[in-house]
C-alpha positions as CSV (number, residue, x, y, z in Angstrom):
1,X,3.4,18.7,5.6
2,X,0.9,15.9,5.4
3,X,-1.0,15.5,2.4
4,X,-4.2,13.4,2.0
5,X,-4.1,10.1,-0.2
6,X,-7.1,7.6,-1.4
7,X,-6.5,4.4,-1.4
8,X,-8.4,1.1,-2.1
9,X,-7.6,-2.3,-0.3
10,X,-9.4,-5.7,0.5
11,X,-11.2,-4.8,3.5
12,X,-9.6,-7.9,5.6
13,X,-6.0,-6.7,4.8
14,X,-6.9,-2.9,6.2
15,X,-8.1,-4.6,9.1
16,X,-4.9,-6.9,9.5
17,X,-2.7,-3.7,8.5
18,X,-4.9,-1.7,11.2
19,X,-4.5,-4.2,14.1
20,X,-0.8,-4.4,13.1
21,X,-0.6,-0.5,13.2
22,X,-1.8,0.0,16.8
23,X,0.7,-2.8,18.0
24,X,3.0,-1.2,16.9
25,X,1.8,1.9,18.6
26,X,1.1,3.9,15.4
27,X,-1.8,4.5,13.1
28,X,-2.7,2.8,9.5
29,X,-1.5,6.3,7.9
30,X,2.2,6.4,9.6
31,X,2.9,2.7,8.9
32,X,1.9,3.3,5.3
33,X,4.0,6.3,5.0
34,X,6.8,4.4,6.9
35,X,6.8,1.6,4.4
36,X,6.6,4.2,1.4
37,X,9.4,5.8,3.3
38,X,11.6,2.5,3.2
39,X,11.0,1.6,0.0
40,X,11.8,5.4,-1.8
41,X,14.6,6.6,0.0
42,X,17.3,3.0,-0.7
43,X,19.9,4.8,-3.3
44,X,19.7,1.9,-5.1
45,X,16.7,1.6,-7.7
46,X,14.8,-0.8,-8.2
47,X,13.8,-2.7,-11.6
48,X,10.4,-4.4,-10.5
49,X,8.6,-4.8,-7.5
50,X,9.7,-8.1,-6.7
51,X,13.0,-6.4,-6.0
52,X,12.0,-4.8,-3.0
53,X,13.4,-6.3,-0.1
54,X,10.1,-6.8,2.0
55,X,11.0,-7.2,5.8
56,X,9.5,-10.3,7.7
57,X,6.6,-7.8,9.9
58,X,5.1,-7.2,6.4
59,X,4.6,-10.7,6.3
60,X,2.6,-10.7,9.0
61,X,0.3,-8.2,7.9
62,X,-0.2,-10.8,4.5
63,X,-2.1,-14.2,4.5
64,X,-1.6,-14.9,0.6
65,X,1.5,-14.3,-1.7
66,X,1.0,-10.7,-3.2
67,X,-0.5,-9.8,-6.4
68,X,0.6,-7.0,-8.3
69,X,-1.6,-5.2,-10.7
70,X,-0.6,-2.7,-12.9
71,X,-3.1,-0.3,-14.6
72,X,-2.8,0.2,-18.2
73,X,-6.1,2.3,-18.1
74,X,-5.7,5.8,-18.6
75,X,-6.0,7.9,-15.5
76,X,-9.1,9.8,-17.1
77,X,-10.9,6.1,-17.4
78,X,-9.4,5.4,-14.0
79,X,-10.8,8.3,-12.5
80,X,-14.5,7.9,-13.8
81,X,-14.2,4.1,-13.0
82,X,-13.7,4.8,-9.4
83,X,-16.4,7.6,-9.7
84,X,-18.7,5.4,-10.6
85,X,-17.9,3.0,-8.2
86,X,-18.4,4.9,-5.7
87,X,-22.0,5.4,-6.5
């Protein structure tokens, strides 16, 4: 069952990640939930992000090293930040 997600990007990846997507013959949604996919279901675990193996075609999709940011905001100020955003 598919279940509807809301994410925010830089608009020039989404359109990288989207080209990248159709040549691959898939949409933006499948190759997202393919990469969640890889990353969740390794039996090993995983002590930070930068110990994810990231597979060269990610690379592709990526002009600049990645930056992680982690939220230390609750999700009630997260949620009426992004509200209010969005006005």
């Amino acid at each position: 069952m598919d279940t509807k997600i809301t994410l925010s990007f830089d608009q020039k990846i989404i359109e990288k990640a989207k080209d990248f997507a159709a040549s691959q013959g898939m949409s933006l949604s499948r190759l997202t939930e393919f990469l969640y996919e890889k990353i969740t279901s390794s039996p090993k675990s995983y002590a930070s992000l930068e110990d994810i193996p990231i597979a060269d075609f990610i690379s592709l999709v990526a002009e600049e090293q990645a930056i992680y940011k982690t939220a230390t905001k609750s999700s009630k100020s997260l949620k009426k930040e992004y509200y209010e955003s969005r006005k």
